[in-house]
C-alpha positions as CSV (number, residue, x, y, z in Angstrom):
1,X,61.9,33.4,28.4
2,X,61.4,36.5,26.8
3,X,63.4,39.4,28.6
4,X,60.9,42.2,29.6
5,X,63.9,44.5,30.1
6,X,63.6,45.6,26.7
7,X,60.0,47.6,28.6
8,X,62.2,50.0,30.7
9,X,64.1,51.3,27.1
10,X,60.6,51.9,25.4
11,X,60.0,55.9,24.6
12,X,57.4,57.8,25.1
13,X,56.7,61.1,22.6
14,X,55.2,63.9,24.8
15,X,53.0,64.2,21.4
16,X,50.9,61.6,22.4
17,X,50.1,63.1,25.6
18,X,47.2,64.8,25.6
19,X,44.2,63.7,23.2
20,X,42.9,60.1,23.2
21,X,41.7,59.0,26.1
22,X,41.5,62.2,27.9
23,X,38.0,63.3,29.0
24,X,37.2,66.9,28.7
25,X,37.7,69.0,31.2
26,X,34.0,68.8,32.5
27,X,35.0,65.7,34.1
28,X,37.0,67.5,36.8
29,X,34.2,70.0,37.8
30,X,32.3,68.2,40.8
31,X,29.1,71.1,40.2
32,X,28.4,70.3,36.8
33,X,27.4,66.7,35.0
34,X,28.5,66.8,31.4
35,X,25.4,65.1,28.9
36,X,27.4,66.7,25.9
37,X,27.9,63.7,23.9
38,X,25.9,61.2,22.1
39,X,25.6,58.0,20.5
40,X,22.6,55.7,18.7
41,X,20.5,55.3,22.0
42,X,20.3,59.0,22.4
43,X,20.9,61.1,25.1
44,X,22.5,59.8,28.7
45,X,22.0,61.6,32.1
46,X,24.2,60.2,35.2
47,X,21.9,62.4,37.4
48,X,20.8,59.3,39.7
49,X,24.5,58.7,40.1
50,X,25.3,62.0,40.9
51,X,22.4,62.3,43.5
52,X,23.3,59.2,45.3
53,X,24.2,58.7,49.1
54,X,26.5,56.3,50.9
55,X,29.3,56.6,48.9
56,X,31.1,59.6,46.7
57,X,31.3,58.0,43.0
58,X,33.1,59.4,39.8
59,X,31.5,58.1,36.8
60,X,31.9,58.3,32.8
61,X,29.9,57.0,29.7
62,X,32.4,56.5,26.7
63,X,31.6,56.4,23.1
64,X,34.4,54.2,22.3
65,X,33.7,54.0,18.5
66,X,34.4,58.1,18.5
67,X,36.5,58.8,21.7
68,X,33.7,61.2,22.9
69,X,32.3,61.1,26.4
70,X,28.5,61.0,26.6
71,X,27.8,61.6,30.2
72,X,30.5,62.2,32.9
73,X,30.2,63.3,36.5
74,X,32.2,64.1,39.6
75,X,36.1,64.1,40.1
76,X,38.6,63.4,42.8
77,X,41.2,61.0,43.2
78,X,39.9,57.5,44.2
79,X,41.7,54.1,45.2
80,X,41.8,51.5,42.9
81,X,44.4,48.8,44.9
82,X,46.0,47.3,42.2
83,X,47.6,49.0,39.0
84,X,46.0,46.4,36.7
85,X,44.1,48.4,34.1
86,X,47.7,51.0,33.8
87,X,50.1,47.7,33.4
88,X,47.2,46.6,30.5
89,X,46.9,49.9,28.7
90,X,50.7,49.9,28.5
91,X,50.9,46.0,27.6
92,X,48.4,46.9,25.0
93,X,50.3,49.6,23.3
94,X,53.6,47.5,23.2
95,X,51.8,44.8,21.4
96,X,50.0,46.8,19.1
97,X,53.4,48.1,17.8
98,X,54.6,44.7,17.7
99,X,57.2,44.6,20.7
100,X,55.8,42.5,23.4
101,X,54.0,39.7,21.4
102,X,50.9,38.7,23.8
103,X,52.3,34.7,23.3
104,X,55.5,36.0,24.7
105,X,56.9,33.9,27.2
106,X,56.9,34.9,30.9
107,X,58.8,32.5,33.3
108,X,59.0,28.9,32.3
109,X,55.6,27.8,31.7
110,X,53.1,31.3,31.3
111,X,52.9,33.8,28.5
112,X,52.5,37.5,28.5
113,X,48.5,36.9,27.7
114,X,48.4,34.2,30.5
115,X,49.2,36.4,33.0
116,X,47.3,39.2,32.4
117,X,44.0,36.5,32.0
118,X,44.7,35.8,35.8
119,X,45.3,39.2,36.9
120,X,42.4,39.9,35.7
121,X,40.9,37.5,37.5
122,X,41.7,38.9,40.7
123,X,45.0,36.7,41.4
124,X,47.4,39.1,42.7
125,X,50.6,37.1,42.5
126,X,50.1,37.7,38.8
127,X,49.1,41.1,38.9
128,X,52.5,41.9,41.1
129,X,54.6,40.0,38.7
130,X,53.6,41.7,35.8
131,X,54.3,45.2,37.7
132,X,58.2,43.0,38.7
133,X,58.8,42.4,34.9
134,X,57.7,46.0,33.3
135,X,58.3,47.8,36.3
136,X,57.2,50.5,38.4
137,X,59.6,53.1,37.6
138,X,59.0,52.3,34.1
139,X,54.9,52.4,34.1
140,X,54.8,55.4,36.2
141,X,56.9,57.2,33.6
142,X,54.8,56.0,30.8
143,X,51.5,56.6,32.9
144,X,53.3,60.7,33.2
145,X,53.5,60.7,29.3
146,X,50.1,59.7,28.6
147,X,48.9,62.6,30.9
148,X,47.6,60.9,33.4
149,X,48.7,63.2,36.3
150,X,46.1,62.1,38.8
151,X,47.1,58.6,38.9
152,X,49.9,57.3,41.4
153,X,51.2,53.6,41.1
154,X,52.6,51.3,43.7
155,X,53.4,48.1,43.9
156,X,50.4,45.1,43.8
157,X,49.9,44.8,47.7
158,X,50.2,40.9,47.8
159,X,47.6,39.0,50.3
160,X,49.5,36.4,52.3
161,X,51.0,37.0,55.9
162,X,54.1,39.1,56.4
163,X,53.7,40.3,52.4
164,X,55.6,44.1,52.4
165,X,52.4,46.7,53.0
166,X,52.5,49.2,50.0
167,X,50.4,52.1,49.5
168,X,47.2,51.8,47.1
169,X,47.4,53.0,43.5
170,X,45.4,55.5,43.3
171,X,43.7,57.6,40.0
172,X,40.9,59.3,38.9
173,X,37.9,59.3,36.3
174,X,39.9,60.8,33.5
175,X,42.8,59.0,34.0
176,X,41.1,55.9,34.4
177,X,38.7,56.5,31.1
178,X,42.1,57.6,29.2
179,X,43.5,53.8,30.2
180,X,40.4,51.8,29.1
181,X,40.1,54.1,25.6
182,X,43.7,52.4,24.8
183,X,42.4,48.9,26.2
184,X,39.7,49.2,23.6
185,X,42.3,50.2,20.7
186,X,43.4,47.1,21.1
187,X,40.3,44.9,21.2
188,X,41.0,43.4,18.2
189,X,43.9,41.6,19.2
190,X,42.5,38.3,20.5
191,X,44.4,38.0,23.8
192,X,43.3,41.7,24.6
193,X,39.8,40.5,24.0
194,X,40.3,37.0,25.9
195,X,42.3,39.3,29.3
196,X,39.2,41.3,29.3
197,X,36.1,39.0,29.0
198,X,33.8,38.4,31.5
199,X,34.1,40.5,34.1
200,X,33.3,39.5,37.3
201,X,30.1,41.7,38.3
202,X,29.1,39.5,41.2
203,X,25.5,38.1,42.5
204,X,24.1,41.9,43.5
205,X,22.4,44.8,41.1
206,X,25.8,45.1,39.1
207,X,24.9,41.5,37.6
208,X,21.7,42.8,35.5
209,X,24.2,45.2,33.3
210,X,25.3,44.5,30.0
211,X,21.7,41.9,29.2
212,X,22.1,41.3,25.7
213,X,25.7,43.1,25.0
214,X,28.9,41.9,25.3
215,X,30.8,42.7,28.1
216,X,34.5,42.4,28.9
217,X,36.3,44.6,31.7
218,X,37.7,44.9,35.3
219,X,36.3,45.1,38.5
220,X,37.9,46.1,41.7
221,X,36.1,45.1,45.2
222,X,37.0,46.6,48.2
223,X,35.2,46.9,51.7
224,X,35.0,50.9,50.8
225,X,35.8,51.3,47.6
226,X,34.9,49.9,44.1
227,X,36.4,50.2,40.5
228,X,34.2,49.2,37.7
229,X,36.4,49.7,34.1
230,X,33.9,47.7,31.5
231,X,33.5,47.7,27.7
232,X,29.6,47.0,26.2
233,X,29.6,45.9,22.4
234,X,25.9,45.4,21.3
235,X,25.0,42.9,18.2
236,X,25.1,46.5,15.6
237,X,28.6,47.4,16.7
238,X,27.9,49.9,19.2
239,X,30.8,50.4,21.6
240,X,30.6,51.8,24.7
241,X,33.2,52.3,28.1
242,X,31.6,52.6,31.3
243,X,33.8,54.2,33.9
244,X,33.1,53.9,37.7
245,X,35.1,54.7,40.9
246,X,33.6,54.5,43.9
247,X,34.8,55.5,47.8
248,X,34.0,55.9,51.0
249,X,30.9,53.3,50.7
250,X,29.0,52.9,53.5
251,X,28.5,49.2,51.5
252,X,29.8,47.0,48.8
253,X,26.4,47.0,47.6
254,X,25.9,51.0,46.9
255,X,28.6,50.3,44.6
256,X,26.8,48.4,42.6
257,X,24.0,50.0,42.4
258,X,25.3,52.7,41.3
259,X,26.7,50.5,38.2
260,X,22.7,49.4,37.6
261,X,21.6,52.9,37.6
262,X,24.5,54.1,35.1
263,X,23.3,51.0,32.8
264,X,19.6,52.1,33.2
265,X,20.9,55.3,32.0
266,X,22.3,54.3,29.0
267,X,19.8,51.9,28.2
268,X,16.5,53.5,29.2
269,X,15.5,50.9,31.3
């Protein structure tokens, strides 16, 4: 079993703080919708987003190819239950540089890459032993380094009776956008690729996005709030990060109709 204590010893250089995966500053304005980017497809305008009722939504279009944002609006901090996309983000970093291996052995029968493949697929005993091995203490320090000041981590809140309550993790669009733009750095590596394919975007409006791209990402139900963190790759190599938080729903549903309207955005349809 490969011992994860070597996580809580990893630095962090305050240089890295700042620039990739930051969203400009626009993002954190709730008056003003940002359409300053751009990519193939042309301009994107989040204004049906930004106009809709039932819910209050914080949403971001990501050239991921460039690191620019294409259309951003609203801000806030928002709930997103489980830390999964942080523990990723910081998984993915450690492999790229060669210290955590994704084939790394966890417990006596699961790797590193298993894992993550079922916390992403919602199981939350997974999830929380992932957060056990690296650490909270450790991710929320590394989560500080990165800049993300928005987003607070606690511990997976496990679903079985008498399970310890714990507070939701909780971030915001930028933070959140910062996290998938290192996800996607690390696309190439296989198991990245395999944690993060087919999202599950359920039998409503969400399930038309991404016809004819390929989509990988994580989505996080709740009976009030929603997370969608998703990566599109077309056939020409486009690649694009759609960010969306969602609370205070008066239904699951508005949640995902939202998601449909920032796909028809970027797609024209």
């Amino acid at each position: 079993m490969l011992s994860l204590l070597l996580l809580s010893m990893v630095s962090f250089p305050m240089s890295s703080v700042s620039l990739p995966g930051q969203l400009p500053l626009i993002v954190q304005n709730p008056d003003t919708l940002d359409m300053g980017g751009s990519w193939s497809g042309g301009p994107v305008s989040l204004a049906a987003v930004d106009a809709l009722e039932g819910g209050r939504f914080g949403a971001a279009v990501i050239n991921l190819r460039t690191g620019s944002t294409i259309a951003s609006t609203g801000n806030g901090v928002y709930p997103m239950d489980d830390p999964d996309p942080m523990l990723l983000a910081f998984a993915v970093e450690l492999m790229k540089s060669g210290d955590l291996p994704p084939d790394s052995s966890f417990g006596r029968s699961s790797t590193i890459q298993n894992e993550f493949w079922w916390a992403f697929q919602r199981d939350k005993e997974s999830a929380a032993r992932l957060m056990w091995a690296i650490g909270l203490e450790t991710l929320s320090a590394w989560a500080d380094t990165r800049g993300f000041s928005d987003t607070e981590l606690h511990d997976v809140q496990l679903e079985w009776e008498g399970a310890p309550e714990t507070a939701p993790s909780m971030t915001s669009l930028s933070d959140l956008a910062g996290a998938l733009e290192i996800i996607a750095s690390g696309m190439d590596i296989p198991a990245v690729r395999e944690i993060m394919a087919d999202p599950d975007l359920g039998d409503g409006q969400a399930a038309s996005v991404g016809a004819g791209w390929d989509m990988y990402g994580w989505v996080d139900p709740g009976s009030e709030h929603k997370t969608f963190m998703l990566i599109a790759e077309s056939d020409s190599g486009e690649m694009l990060g759609l960010v969306l938080l969602c609370d205070d729903l008066c239904c699951e549903e508005k949640a995902d109709l939202a998601l449909m309207l920032m796909w028809q955005a970027v797609t024209g349809g």
